[in-house]
MOPAC internal coordinates of N, CA, C and O (Angstrom, degrees):
PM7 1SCF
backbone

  N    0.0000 0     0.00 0     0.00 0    0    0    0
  C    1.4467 1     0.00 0     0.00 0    1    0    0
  C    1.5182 1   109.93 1     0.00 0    2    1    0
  O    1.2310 1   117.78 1  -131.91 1    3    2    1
  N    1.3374 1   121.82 1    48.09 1    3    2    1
  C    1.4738 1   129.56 1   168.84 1    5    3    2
  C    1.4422 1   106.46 1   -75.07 1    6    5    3
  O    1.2310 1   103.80 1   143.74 1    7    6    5
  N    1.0862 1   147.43 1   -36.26 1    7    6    5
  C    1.3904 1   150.42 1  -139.32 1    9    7    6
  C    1.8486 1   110.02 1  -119.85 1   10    9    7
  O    1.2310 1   102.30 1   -33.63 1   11   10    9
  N    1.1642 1   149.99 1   146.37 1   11   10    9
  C    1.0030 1   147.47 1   150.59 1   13   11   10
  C    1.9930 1   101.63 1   130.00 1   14   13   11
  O    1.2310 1   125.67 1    26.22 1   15   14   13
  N    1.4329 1   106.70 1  -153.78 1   15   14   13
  C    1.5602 1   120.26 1   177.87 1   17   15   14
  C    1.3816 1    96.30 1   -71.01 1   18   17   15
  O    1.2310 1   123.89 1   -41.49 1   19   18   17
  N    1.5642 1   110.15 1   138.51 1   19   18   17
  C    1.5917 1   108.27 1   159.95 1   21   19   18
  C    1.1943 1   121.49 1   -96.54 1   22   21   19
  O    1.2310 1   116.46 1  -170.88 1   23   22   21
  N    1.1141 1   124.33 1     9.12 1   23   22   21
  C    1.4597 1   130.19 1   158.92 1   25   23   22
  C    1.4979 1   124.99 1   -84.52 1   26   25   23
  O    1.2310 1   125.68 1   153.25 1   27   26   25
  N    1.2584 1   106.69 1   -26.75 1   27   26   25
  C    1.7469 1   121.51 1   176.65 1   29   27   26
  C    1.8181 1    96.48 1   -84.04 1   30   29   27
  O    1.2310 1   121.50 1   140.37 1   31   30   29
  N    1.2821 1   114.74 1   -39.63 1   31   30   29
  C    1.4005 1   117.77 1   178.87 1   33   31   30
  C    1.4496 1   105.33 1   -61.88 1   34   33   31
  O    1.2310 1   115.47 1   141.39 1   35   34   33
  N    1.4998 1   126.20 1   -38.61 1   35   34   33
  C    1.6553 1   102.33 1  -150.80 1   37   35   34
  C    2.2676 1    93.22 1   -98.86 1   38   37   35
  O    1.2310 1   133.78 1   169.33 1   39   38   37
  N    1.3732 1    90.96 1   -10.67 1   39   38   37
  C    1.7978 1   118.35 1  -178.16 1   41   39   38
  C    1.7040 1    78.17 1   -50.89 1   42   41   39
  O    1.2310 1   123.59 1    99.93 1   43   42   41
  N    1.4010 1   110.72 1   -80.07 1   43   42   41
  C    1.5430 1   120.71 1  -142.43 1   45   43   42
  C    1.8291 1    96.93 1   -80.56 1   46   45   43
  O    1.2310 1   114.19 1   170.01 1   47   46   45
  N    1.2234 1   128.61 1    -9.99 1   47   46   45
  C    1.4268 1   126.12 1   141.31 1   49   47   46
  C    1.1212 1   115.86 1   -32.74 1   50   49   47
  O    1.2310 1   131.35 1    93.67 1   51   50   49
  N    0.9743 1    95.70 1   -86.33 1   51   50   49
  C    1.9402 1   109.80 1   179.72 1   53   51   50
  C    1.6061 1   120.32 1   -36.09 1   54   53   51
  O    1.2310 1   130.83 1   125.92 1   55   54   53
  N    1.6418 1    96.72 1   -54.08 1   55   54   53
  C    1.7509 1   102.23 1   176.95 1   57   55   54
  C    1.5570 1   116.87 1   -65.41 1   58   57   55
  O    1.2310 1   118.98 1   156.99 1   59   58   57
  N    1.2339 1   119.55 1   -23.01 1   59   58   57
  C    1.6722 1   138.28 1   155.78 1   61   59   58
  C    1.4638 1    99.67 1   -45.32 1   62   61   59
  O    1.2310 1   117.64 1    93.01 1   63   62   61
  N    1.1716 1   122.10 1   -86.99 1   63   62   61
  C    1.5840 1   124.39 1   175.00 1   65   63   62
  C    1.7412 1   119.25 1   -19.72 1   66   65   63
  O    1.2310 1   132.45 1   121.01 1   67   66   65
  N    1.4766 1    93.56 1   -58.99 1   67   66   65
  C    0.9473 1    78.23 1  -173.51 1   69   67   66
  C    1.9536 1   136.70 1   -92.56 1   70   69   67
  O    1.2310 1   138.31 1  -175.01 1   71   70   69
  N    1.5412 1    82.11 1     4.99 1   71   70   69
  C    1.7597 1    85.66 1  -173.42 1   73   71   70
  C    1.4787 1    89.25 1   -93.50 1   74   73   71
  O    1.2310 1   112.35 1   146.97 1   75   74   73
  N    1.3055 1   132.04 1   -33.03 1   75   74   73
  C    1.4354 1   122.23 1   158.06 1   77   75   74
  C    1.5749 1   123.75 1   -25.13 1   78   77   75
  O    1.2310 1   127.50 1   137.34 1   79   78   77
  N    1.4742 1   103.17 1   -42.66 1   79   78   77
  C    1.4434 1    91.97 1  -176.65 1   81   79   78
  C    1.4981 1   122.70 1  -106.80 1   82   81   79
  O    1.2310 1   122.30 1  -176.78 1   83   82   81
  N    1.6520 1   113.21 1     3.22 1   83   82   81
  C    1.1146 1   122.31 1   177.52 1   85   83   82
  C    1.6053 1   104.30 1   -67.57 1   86   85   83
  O    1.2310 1   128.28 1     7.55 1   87   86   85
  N    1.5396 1   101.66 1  -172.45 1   87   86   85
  C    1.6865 1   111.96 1  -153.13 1   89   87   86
  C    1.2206 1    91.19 1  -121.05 1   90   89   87
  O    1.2310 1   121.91 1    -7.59 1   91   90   89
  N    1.3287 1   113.95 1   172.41 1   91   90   89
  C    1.9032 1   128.52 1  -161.20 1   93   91   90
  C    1.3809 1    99.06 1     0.82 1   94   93   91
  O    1.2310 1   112.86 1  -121.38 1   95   94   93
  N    1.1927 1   131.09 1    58.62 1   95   94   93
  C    1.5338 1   120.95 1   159.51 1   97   95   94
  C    1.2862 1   107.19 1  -109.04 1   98   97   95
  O    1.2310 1   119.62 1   -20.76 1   99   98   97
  N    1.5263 1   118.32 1   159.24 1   99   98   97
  C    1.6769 1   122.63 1   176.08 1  101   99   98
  C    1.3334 1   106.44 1   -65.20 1  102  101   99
  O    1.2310 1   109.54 1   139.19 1  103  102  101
  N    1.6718 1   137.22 1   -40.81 1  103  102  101
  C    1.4529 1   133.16 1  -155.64 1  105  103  102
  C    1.5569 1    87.54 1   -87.89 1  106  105  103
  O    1.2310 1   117.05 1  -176.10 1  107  106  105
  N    0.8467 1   123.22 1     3.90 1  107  106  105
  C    1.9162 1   104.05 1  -170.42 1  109  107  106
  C    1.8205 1    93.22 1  -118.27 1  110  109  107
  O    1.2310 1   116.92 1   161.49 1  111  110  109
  N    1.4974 1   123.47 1   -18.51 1  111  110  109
  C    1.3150 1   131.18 1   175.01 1  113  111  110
  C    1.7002 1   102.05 1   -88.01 1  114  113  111
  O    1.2310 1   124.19 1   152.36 1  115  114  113
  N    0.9634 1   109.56 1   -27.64 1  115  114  113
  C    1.4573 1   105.19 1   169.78 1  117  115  114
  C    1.4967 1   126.70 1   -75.88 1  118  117  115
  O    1.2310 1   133.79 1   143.70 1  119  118  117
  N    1.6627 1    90.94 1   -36.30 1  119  118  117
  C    1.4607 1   101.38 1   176.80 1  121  119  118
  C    1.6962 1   119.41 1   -71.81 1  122  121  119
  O    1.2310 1   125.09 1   154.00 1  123  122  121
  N    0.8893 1   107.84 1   -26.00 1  123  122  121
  C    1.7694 1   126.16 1  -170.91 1  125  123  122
  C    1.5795 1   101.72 1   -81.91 1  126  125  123
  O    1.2310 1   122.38 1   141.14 1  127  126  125
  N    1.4662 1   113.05 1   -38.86 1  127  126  125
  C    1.5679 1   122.24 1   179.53 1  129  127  126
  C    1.6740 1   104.91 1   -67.08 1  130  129  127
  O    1.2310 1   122.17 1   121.56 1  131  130  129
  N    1.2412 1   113.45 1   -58.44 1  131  130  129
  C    1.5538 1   119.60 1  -166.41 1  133  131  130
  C    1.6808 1   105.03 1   -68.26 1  134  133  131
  O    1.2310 1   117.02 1   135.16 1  135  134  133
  N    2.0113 1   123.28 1   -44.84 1  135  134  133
  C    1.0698 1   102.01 1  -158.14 1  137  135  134
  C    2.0041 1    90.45 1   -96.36 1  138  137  135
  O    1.2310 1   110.43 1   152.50 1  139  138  137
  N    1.1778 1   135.59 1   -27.50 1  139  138  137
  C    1.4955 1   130.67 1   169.71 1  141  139  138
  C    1.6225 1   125.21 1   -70.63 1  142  141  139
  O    1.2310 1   122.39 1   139.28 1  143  142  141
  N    1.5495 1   113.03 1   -40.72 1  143  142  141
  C    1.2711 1   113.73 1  -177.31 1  145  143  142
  C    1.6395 1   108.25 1   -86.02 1  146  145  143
  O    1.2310 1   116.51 1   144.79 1  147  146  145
  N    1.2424 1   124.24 1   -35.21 1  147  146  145
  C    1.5182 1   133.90 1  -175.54 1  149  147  146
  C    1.2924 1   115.34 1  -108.42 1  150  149  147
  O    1.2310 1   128.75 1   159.96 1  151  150  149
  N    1.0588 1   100.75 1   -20.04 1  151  150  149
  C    2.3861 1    97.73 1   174.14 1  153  151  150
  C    1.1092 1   103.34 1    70.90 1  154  153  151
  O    1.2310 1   116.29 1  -124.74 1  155  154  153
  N    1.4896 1   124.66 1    55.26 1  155  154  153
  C    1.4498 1   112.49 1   153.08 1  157  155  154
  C    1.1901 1   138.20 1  -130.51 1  158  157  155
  O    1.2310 1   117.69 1   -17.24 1  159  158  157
  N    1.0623 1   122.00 1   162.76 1  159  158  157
  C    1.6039 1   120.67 1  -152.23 1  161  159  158
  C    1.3701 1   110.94 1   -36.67 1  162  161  159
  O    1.2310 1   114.31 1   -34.40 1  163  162  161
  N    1.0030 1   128.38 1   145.60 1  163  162  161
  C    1.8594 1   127.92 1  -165.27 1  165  163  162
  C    1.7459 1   106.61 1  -111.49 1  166  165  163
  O    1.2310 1   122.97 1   162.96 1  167  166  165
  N    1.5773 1   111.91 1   -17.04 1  167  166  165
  C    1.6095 1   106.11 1   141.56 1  169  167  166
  C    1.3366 1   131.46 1   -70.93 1  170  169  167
  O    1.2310 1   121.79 1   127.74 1  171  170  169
  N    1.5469 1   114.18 1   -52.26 1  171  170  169
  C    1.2463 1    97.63 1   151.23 1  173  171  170
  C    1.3343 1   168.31 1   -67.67 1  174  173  171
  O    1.2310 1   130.31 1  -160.41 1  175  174  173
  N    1.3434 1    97.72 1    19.59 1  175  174  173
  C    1.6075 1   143.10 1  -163.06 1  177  175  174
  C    1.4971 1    90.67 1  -103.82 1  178  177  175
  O    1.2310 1   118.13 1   116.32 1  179  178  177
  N    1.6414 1   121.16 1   -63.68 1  179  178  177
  C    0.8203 1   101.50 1   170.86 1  181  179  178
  C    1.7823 1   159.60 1   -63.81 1  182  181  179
  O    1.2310 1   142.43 1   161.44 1  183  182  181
  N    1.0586 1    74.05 1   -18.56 1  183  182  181
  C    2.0178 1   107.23 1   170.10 1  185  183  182
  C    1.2498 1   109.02 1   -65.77 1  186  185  183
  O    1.2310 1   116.33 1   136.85 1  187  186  185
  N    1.9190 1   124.58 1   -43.15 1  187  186  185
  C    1.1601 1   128.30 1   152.53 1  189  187  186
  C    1.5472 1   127.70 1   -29.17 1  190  189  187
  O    1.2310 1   128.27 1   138.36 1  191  190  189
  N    1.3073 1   101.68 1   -41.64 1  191  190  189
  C    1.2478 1   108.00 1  -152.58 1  193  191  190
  C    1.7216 1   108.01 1   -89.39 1  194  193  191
  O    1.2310 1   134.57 1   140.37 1  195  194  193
  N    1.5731 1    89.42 1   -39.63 1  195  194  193
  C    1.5060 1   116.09 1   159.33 1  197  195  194
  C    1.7331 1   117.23 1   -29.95 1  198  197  195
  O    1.2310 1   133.75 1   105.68 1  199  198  197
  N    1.3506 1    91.02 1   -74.32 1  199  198  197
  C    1.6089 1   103.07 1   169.12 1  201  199  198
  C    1.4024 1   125.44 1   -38.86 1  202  201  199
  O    1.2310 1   127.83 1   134.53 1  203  202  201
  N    1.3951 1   102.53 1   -45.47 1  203  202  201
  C    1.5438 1   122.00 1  -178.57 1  205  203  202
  C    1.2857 1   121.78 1   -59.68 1  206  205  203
  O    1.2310 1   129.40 1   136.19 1  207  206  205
  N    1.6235 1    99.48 1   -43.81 1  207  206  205
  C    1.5978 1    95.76 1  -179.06 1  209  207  206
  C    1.4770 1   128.15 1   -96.39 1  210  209  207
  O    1.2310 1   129.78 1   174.30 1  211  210  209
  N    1.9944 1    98.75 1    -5.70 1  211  210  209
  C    1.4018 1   122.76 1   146.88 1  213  211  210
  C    1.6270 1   109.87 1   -28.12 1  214  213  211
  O    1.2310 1   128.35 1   101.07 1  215  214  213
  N    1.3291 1   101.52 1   -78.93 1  215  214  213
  C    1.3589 1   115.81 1  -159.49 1  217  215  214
  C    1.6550 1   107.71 1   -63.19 1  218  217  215
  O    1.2310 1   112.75 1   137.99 1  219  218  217
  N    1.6813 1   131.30 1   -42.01 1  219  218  217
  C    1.2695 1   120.88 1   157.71 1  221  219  218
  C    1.1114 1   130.74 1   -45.94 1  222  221  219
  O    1.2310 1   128.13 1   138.44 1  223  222  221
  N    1.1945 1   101.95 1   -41.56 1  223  222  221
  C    1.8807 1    95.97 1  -174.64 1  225  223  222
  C    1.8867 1   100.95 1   -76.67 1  226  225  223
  O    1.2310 1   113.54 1   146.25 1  227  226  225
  N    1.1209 1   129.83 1   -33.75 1  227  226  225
  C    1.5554 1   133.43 1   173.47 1  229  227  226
  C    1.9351 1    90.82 1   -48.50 1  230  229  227
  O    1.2310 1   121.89 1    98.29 1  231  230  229
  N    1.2980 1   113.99 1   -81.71 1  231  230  229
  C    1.3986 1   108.27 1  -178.57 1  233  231  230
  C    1.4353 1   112.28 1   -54.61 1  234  233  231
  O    1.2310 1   107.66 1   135.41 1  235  234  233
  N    0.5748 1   140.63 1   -44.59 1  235  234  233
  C    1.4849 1   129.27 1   166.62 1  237  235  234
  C    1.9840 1   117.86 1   -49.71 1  238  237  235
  O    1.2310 1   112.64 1   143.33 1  239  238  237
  N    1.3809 1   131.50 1   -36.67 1  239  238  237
  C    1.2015 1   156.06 1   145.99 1  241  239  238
  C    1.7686 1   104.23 1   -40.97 1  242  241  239
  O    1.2310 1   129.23 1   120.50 1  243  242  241
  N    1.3120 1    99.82 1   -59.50 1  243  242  241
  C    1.5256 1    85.27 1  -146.86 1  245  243  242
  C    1.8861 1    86.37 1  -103.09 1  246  245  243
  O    1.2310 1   123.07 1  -157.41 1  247  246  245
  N    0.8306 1   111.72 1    22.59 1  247  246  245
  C    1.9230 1   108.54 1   179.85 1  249  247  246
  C    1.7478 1   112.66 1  -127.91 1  250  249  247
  O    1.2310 1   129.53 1   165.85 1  251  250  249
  N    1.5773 1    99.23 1   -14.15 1  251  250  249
  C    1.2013 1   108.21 1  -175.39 1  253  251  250
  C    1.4799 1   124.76 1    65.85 1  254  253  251
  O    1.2310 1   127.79 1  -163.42 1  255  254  253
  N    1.3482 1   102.62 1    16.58 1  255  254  253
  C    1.9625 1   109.71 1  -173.22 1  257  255  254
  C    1.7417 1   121.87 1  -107.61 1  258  257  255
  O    1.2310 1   115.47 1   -40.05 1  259  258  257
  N    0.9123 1   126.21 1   139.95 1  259  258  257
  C    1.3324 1   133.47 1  -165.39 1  261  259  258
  C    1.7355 1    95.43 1   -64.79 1  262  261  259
  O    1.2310 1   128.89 1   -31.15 1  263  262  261
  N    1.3953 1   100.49 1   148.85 1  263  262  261
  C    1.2875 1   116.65 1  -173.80 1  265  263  262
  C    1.8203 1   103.78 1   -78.20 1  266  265  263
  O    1.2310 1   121.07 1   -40.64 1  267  266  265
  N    1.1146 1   115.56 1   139.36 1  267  266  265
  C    1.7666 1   125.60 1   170.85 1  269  267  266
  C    1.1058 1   114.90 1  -146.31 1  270  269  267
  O    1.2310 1   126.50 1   -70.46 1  271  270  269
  N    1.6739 1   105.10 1   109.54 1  271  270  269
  C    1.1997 1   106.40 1   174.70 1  273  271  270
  C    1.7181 1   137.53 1   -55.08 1  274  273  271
  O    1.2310 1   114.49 1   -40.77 1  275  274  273
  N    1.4651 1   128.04 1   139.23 1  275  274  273
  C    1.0869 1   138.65 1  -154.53 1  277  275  274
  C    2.4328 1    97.95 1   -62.12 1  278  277  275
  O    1.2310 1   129.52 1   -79.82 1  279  278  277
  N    1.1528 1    99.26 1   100.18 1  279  278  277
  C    1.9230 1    82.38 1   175.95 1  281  279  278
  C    2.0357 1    82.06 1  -122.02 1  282  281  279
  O    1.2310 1   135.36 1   -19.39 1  283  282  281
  N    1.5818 1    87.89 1   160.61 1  283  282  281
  C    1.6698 1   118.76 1  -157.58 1  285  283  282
  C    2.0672 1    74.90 1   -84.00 1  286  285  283
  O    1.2310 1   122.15 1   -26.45 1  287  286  285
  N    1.4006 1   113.48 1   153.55 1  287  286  285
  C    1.2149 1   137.62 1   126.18 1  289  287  286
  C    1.0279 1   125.96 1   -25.65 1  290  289  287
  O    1.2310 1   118.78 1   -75.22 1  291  290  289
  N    1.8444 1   119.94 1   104.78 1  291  290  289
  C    1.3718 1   110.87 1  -161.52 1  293  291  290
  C    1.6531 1    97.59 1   -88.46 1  294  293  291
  O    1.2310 1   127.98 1   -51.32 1  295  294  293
  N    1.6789 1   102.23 1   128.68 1  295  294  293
  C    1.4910 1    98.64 1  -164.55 1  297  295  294
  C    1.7090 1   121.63 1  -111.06 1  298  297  295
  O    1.2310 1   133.23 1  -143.38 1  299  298  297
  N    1.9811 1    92.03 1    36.62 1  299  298  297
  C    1.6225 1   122.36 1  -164.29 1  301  299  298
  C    1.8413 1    92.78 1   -85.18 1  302  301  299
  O    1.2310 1   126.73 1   127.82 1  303  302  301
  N    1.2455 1   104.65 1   -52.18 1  303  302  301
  C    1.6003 1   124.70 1   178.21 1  305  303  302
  C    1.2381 1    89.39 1   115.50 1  306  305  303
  O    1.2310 1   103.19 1  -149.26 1  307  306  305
  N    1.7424 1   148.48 1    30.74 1  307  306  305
  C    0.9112 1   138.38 1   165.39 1  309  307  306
  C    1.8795 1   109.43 1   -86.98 1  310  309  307
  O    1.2310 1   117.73 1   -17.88 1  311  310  309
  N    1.2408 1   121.92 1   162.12 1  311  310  309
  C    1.3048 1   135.58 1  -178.97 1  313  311  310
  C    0.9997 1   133.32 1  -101.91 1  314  313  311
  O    1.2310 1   120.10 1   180.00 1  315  314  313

């Protein structure tokens, strides 16, 4: 994220932070996987995440569809 508005850049910083630390969410299960289970840099974790929610809100923008968060296949066989 070198390139573009630096105000939309340091915006979606922040929103990185914080969906990182929110609860049953995918960006904060992603974040916990990459910087605890894999050891990696936890700024650049966040930039990941950055990207990530870049690209949802674009599909969400350009598809016109309500946002749903990413949950795994419950693979109990419950319903």
């Amino acid at each position: 994220m070198t390139h573009g508005n630096k105000y939309i850049r340091k915006t979606m910083v922040e929103c990185a932070w914080g969906a990182s630390k929110a609860q049953n969410c995918f960006f904060s299960k992603f974040s916990y996987t990459q910087t605890v289970v894999r050891k990696k840099n936890a700024m650049k974790i966040k930039m990941a995440i950055e990207r990530k929610m870049l690209i949802a809100i674009w599909h969400v923008l350009s598809e016109g569809k309500p946002y749903t968060d990413y949950k795994k296949p419950d693979t109990k066989g419950n319903s």
